[in-house]
C-alpha positions in Angstrom: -46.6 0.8 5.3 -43.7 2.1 4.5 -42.6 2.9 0.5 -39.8 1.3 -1.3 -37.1 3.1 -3.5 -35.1 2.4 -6.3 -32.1 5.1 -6.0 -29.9 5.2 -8.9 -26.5 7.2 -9.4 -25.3 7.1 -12.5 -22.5 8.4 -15.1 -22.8 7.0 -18.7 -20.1 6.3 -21.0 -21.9 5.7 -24.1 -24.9 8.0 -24.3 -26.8 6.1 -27.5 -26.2 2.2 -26.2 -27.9 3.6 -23.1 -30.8 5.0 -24.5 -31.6 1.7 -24.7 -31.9 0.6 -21.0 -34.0 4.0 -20.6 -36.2 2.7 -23.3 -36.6 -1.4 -21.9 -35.8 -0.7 -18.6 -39.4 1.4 -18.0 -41.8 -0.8 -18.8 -40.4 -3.6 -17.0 -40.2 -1.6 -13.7 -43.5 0.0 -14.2 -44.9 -3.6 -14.4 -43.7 -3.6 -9.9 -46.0 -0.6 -9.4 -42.6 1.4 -10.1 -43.1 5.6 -10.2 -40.3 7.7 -11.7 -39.9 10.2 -9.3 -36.7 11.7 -10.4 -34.9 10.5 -13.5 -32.0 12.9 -14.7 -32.0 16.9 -15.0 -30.2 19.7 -13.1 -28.6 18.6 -9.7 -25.5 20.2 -7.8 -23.6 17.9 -5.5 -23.3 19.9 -2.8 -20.9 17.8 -0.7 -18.7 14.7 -1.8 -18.4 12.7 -4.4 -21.2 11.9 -7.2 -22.3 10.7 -10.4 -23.7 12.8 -13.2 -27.2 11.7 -13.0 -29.6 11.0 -10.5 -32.5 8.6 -10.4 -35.2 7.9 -8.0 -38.2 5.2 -8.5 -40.7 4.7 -5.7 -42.5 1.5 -5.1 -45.7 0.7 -2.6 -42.9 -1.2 -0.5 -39.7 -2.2 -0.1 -40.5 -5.6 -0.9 -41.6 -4.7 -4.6 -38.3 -2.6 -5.1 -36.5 -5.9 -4.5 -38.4 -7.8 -6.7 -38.2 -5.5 -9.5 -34.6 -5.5 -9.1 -33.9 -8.7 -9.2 -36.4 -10.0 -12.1 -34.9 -11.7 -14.6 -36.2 -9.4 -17.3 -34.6 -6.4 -15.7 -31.2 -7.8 -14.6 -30.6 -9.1 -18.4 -31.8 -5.2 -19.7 -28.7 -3.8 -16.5 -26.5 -5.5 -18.8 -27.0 -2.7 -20.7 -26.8 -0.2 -17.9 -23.7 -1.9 -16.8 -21.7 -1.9 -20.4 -22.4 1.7 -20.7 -22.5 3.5 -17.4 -21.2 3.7 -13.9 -23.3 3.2 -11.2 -24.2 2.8 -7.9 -28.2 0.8 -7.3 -29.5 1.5 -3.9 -32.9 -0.1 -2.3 -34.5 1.7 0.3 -37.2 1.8 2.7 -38.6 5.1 3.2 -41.7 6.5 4.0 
């Protein structure tokens, strides 16, 4: 079957209000079977536009990506995400 991913692009605005989503955002997407695969560091964008940081979670399935995305518990911690960053949230099926 065919994984599921969480694919984040992300510039933030307010680097200590977001440490706060890192911190509560975890746990919660964790608790889908999510695996930080990338999360930040060093990345070149070779070709149009990006943000400044990059992060991939993988879940069993794309059907648990969508799940943890749209729990409750998460959407009220993206508040926080969403006050202090710019970002685009992708789901994908991969493999």
């Amino acid at each position: 079957m065919p994984k599921g991913y969480i694919i984040g692009h992300i510039t933030v605005s307010d680097p200590e209000a977001y440490k706060e989503y890192i911190e509560r955002d975890t746990p919660i997407l964790e608790s889908f079977g999510g695996r930080f695969i990338v999360r930040g560091g060093r990345s070149e964008t070779m070709e149009g536009d990006s943000e400044d940081r990059h992060v991939v979670i993988e879940f069993d399935d794309f059907d648990a990506a969508k799940r943890a995305y749209h729990d409750p518990g998460y959407q009220e911690v993206a508040e926080i995400r969403r006050c202090t960053a710019t970002s685009t949230i992708i789901l994908v099926e991969g493999t």
